[in-house]
Backbone as CSV, one residue per row, in Angstrom:
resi,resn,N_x,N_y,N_z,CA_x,CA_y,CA_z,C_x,C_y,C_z
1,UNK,23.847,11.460,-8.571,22.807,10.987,-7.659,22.100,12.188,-7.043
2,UNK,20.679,12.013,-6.598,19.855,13.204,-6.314,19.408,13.127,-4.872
3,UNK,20.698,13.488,-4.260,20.679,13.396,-2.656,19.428,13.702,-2.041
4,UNK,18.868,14.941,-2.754,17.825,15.711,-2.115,15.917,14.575,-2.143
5,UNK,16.205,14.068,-3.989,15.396,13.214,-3.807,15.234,12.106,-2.844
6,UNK,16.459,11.349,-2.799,16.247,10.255,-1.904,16.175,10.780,-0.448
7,UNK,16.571,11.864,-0.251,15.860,12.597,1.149,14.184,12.558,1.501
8,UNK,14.068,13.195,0.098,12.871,13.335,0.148,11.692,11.908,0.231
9,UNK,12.307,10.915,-0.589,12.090,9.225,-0.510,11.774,9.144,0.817
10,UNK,13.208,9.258,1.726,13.285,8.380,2.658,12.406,9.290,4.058
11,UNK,11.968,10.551,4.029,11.275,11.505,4.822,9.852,11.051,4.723
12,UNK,9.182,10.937,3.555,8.146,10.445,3.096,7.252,9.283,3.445
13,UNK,8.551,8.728,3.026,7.946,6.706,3.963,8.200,6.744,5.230
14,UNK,8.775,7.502,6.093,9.257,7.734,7.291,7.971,7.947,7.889
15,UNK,7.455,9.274,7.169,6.392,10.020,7.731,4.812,8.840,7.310
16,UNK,4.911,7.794,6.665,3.690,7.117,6.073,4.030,5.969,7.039
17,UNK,5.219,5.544,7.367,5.231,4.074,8.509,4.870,4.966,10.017
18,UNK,5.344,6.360,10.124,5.040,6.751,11.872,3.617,7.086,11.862
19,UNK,3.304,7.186,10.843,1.436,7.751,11.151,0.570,6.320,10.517
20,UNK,0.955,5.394,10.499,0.296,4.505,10.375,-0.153,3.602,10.796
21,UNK,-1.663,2.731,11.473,-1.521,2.368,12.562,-2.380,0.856,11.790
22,UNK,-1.591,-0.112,12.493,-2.559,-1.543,12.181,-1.646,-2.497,11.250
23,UNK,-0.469,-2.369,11.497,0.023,-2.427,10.177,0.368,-2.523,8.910
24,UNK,1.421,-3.297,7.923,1.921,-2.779,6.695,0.215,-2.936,5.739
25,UNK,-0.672,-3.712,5.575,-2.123,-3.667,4.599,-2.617,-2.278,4.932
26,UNK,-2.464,-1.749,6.654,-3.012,-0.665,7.077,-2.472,0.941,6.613
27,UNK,-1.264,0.605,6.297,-0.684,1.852,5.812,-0.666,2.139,4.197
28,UNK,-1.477,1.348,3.181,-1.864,1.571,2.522,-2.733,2.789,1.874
29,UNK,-3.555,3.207,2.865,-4.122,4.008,2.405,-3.582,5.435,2.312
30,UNK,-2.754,5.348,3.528,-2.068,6.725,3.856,-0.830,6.941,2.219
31,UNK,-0.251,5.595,2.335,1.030,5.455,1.373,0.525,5.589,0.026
32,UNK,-1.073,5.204,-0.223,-1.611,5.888,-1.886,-1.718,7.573,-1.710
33,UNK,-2.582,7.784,-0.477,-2.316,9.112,-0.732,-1.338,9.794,-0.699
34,UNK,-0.416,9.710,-0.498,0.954,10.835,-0.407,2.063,10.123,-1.546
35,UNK,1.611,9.097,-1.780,2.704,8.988,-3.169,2.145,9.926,-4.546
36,UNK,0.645,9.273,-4.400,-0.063,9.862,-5.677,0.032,11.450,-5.765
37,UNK,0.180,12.160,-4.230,-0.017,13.403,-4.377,1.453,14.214,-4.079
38,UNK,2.959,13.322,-4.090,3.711,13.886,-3.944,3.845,14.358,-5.606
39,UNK,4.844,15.044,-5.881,5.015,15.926,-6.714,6.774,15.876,-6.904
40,UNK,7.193,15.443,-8.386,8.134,15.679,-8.963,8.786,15.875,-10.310
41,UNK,9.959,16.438,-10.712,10.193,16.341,-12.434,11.462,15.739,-12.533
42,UNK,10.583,14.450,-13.300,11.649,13.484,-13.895,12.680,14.049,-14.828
43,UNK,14.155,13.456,-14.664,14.963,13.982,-16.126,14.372,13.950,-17.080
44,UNK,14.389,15.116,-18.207,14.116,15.474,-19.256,12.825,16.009,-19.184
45,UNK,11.991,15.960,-17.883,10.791,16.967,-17.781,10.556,17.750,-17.955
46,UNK,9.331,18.540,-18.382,9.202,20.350,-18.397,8.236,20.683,-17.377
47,UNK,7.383,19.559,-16.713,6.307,19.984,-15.400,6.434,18.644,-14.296
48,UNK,5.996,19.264,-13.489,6.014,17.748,-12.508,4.912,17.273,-12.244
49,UNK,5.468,15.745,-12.016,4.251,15.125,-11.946,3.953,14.017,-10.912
50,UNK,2.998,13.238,-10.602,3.514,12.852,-9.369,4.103,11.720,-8.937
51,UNK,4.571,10.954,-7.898,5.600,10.496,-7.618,5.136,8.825,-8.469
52,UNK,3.735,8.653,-8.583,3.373,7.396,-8.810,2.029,8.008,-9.154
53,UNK,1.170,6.901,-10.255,-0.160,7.223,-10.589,-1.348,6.090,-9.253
54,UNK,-2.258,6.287,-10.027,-3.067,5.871,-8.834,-3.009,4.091,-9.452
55,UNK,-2.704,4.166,-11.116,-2.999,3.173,-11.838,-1.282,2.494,-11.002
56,UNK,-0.277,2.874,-10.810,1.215,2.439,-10.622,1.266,1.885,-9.542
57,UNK,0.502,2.734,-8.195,0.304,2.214,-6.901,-0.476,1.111,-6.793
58,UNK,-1.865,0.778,-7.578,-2.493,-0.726,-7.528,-1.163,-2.006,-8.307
59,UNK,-0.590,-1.328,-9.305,0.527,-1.979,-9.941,1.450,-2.577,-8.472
60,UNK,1.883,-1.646,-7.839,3.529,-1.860,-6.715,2.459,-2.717,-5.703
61,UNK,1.025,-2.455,-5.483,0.526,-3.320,-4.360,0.281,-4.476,-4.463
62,UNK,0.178,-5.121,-6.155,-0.120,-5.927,-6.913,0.788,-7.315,-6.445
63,UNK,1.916,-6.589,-6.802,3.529,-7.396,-7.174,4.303,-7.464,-5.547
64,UNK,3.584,-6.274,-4.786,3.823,-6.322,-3.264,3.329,-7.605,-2.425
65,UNK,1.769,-7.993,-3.080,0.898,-9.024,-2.558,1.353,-10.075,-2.972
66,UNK,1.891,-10.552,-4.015,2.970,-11.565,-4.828,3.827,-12.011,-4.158
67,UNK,4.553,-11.176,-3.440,6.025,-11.660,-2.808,5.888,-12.137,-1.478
68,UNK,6.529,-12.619,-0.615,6.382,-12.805,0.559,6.898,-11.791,1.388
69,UNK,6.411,-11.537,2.318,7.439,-10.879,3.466,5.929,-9.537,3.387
70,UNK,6.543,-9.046,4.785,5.640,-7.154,4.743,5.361,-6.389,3.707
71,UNK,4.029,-6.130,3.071,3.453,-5.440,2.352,4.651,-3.576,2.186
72,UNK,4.641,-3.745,3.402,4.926,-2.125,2.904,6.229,-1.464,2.729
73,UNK,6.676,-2.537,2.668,8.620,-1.838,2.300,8.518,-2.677,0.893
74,UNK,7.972,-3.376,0.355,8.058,-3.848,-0.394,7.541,-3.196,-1.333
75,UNK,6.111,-2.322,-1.440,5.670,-1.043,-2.012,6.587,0.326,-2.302
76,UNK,6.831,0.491,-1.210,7.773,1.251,-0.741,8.566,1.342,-1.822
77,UNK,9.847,0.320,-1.789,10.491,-0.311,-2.477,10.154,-0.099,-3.981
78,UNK,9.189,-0.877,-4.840,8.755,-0.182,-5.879,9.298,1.212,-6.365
79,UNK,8.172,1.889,-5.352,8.070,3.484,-5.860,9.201,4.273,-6.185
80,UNK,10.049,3.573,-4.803,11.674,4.252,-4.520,12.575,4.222,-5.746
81,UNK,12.360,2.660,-6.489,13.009,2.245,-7.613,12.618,3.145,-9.088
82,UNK,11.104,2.836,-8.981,10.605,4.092,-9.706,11.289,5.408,-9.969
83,UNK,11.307,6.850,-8.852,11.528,7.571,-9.076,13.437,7.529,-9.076
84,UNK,13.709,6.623,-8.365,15.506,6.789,-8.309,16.522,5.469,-8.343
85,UNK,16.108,4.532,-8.811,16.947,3.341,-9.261,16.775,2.602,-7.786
86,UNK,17.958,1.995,-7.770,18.122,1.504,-6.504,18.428,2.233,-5.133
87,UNK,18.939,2.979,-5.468,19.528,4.191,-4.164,17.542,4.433,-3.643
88,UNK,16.641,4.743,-4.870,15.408,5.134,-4.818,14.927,4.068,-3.420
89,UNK,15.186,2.664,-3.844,14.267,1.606,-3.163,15.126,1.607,-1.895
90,UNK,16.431,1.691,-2.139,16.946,1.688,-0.580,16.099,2.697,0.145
91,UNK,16.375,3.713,-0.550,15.790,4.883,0.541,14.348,4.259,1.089
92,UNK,13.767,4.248,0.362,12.373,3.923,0.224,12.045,3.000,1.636
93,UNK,12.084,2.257,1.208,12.745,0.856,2.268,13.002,0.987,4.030
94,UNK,14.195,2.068,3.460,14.687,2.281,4.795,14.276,3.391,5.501
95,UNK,12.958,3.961,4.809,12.146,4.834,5.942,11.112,4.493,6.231
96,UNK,10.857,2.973,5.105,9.584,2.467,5.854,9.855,1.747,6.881
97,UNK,11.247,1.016,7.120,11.470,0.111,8.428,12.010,0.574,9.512
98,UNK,12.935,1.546,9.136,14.160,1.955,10.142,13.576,2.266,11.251
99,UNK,12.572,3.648,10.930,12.527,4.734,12.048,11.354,4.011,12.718
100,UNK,10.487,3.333,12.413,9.803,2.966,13.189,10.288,1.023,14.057
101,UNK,11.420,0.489,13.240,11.815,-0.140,14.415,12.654,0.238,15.394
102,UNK,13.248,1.497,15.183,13.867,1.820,16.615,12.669,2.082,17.363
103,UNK,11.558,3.020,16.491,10.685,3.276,17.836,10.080,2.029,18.721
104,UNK,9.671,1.115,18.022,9.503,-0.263,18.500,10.541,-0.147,19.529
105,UNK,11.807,-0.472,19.490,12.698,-1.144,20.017,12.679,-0.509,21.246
106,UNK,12.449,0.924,21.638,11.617,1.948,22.698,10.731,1.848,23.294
107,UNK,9.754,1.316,22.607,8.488,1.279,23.157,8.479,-0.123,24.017
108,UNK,8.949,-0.928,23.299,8.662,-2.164,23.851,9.207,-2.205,25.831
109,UNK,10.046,-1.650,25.843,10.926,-1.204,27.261,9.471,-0.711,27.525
110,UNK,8.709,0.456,27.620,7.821,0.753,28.226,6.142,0.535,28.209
111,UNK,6.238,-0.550,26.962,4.732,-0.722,26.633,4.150,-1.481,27.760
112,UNK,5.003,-2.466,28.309,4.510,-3.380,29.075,3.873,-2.956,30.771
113,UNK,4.653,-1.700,30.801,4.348,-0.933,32.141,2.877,-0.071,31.544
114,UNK,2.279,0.113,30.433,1.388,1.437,30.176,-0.070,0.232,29.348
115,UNK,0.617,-1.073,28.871,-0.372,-1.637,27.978,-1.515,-2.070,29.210
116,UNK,-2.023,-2.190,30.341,-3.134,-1.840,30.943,-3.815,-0.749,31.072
117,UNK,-3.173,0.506,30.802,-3.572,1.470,31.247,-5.015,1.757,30.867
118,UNK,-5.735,2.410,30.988,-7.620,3.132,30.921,-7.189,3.979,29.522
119,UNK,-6.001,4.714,29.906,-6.060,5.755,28.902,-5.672,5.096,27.358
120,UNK,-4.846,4.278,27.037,-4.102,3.320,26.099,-5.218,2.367,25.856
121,UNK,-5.953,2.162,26.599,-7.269,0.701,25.989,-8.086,1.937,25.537
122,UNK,-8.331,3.213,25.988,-8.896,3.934,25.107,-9.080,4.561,23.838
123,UNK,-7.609,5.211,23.675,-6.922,5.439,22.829,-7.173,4.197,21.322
124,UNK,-6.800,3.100,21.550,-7.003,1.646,21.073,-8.166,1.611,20.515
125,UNK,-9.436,1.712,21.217,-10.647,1.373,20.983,-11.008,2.491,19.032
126,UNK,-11.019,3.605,19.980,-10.920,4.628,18.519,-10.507,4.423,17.220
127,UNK,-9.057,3.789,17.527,-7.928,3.728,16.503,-8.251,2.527,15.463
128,UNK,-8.624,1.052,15.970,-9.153,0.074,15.860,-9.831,0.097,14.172
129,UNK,-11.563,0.879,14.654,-11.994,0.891,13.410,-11.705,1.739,12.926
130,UNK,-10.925,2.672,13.189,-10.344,3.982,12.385,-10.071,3.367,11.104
131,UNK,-8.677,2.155,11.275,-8.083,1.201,10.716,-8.757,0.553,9.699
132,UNK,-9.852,0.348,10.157,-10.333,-0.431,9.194,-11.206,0.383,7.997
133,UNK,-11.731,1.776,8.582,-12.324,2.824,7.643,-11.179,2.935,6.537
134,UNK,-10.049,3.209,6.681,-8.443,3.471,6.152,-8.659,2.293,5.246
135,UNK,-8.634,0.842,5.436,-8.734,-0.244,4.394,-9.859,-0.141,3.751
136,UNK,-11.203,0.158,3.667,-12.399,0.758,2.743,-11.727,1.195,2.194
137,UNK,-11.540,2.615,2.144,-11.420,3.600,1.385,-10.408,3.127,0.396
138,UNK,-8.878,2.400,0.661,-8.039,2.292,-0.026,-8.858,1.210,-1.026
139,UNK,-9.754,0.043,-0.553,-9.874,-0.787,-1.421,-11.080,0.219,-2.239
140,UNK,-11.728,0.582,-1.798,-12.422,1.686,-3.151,-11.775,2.512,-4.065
141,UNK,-10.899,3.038,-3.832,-10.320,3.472,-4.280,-9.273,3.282,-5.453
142,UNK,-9.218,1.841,-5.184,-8.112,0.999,-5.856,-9.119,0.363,-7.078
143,UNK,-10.385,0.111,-6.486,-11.347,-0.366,-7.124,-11.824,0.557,-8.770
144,UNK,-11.598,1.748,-7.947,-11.918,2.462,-9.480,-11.029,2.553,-10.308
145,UNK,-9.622,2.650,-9.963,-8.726,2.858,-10.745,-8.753,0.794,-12.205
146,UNK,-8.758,0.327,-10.643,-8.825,-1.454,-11.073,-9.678,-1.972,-12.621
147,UNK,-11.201,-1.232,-12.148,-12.412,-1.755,-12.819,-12.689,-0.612,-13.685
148,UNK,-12.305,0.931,-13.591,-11.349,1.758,-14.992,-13.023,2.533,-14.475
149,UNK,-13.563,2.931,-13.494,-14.295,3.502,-13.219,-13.836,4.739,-13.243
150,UNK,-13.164,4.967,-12.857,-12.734,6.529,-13.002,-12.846,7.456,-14.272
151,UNK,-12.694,6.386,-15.142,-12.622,6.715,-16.877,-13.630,6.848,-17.245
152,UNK,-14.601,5.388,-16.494,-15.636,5.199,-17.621,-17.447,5.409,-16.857
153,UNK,-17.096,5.786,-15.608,-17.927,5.867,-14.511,-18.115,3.797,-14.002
154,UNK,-19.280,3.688,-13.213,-19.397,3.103,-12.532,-20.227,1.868,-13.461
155,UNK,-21.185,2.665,-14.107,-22.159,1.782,-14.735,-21.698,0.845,-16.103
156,UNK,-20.401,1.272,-16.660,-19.665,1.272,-18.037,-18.639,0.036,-17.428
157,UNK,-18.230,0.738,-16.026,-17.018,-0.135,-15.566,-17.594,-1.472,-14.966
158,UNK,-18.843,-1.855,-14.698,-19.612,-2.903,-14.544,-19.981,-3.680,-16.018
159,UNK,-20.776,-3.125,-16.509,-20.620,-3.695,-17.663,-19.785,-4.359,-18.273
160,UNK,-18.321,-3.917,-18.568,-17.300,-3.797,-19.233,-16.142,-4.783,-18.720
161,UNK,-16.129,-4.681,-16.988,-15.198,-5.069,-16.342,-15.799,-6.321,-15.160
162,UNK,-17.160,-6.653,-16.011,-17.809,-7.838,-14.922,-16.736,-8.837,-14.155
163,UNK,-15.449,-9.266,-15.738,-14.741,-10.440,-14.694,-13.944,-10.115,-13.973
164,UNK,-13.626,-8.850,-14.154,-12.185,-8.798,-12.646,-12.983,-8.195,-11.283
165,UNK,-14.630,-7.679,-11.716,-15.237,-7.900,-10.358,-15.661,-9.433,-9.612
166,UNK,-16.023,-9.899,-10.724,-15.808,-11.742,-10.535,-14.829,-11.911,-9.732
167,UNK,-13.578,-11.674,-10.306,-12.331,-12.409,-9.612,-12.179,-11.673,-8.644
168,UNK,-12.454,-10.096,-8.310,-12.887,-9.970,-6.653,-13.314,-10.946,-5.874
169,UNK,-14.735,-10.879,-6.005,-15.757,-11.410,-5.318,-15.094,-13.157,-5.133
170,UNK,-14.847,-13.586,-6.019,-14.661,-14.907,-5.943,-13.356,-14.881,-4.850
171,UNK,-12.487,-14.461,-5.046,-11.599,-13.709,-3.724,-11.789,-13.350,-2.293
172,UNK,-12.741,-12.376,-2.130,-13.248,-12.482,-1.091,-13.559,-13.542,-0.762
173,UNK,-15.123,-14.067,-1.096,-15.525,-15.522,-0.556,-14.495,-16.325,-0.148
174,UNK,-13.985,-16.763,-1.236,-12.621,-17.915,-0.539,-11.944,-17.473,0.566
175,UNK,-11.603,-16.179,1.239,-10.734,-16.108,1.980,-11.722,-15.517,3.179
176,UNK,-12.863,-15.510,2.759,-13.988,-15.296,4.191,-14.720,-16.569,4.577
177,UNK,-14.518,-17.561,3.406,-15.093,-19.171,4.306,-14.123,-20.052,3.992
178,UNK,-12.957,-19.925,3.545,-12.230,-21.102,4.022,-10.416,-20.524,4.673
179,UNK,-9.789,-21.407,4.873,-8.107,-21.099,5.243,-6.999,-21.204,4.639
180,UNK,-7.552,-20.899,3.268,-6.663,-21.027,2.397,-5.847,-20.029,2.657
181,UNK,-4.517,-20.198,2.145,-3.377,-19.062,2.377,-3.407,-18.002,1.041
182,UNK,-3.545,-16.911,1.349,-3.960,-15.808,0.166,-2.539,-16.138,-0.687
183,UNK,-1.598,-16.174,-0.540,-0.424,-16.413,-1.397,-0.897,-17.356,-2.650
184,UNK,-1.770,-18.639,-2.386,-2.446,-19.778,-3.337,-3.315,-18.955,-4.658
185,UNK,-4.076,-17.623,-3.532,-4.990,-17.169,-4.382,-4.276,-16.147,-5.465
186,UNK,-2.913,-15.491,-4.989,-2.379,-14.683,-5.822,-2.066,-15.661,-6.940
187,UNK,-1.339,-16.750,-6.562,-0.299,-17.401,-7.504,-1.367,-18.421,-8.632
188,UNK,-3.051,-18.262,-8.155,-3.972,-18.510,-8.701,-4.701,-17.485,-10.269
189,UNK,-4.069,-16.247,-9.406,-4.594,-15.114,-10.200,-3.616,-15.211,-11.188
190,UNK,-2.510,-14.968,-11.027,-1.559,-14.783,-12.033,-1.367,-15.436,-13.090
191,UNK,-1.881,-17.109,-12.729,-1.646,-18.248,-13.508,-2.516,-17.697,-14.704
192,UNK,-4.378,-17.344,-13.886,-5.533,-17.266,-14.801,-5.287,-16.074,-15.531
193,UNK,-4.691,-14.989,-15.094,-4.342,-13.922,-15.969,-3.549,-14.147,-17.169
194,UNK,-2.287,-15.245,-16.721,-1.904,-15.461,-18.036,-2.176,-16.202,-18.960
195,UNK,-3.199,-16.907,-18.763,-3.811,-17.993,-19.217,-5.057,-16.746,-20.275
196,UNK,-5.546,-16.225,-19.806,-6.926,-15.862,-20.428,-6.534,-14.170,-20.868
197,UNK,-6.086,-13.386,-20.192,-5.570,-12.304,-20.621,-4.492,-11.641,-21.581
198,UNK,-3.817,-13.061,-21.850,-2.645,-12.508,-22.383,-2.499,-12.004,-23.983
């Protein structure tokens, strides 16, 4: 077993759940960048490479959005399994939940004395759409890898990849005018994927 890796696992998601703000959809963006850009060599390697591709991370967010429960230990989870079996996903897992529910479990004792404060509704205000700049970027991002823009540029990946921008768009809409539960729309996608893709 590769003590040092699953150190390194569990330091990682540690450091992607404490700097992440809005939660588990919100820490997405942070958790593509530092998986894609961590750096390792698998047994039987001769260079390293990195911990997950950009194509692996839309994969773990995929199968993350599938399941029930918090997006981001469940990613997490993935990756962990990925680079180190199960010991991998424990780790994984348990640095996306641990360290930040003790801090919870801290904060909460003093949030209630500071959550009026001038300085904390300030703080807040900033952070807010920060949050939501953080979900752009990840869904662009995901977008090129998705619609194979990266490969083929923008104009090729339109052409080429009209229906899974379809099944965006048709996505959005549904879940910006009606109340359907996104779980319907995954277990919608999957059906039509296997139905027409396979």
């Amino acid at each position: 077993m590769n003590w040092k890796l699953l150190w390194d696992i569990f330091v990682l998601f540690t450091r992607v759940a404490m700097f992440s703000w809005g939660g588990g959809p919100a820490s997405m963006a942070l958790m593509q960048r530092e998986t894609t850009a961590a750096l390792w060599v698998p047994p039987g390697a001769a260079a390293p490479e990195p911990w997950v591709t950009a194509h692996e991370f839309a994969d773990a967010l995929a199968v993350g959005n599938a399941l029930p429960g918090p997006i981001a230990p469940q990613v997490s989870a993935y990756i962990g399994y990925k680079l180190a079996g199960t010991p991998g996903a424990i780790a994984a897992a348990s640095g996306t939940v641990i360290p930040t529910t003790i801090l919870m479990l801290i904060m909460v004792v003093f949030f209630f004395g500071i959550k009026d404060s001038p300085n904390v509704k300030a703080m807040l205000q900033a952070v807010r759409p920060l949050i939501i700049g953080l979900l752009l970027w990840t869904a662009y991002d995901m977008s090129l890898t998705v619609f194979g823009a990266k490969k083929l540029g923008w104009a090729a990946a339109i052409s080429g990849g009209w229906d899974k921008m379809l099944i965006a768009l048709v996505g959005f809409v549904i879940l910006t005018f009606t109340n359907i539960n996104p779980v319907w729309l995954v277990i919608a996608g999957a059906v039509f994927g296997f139905i027409v893709y396979r």
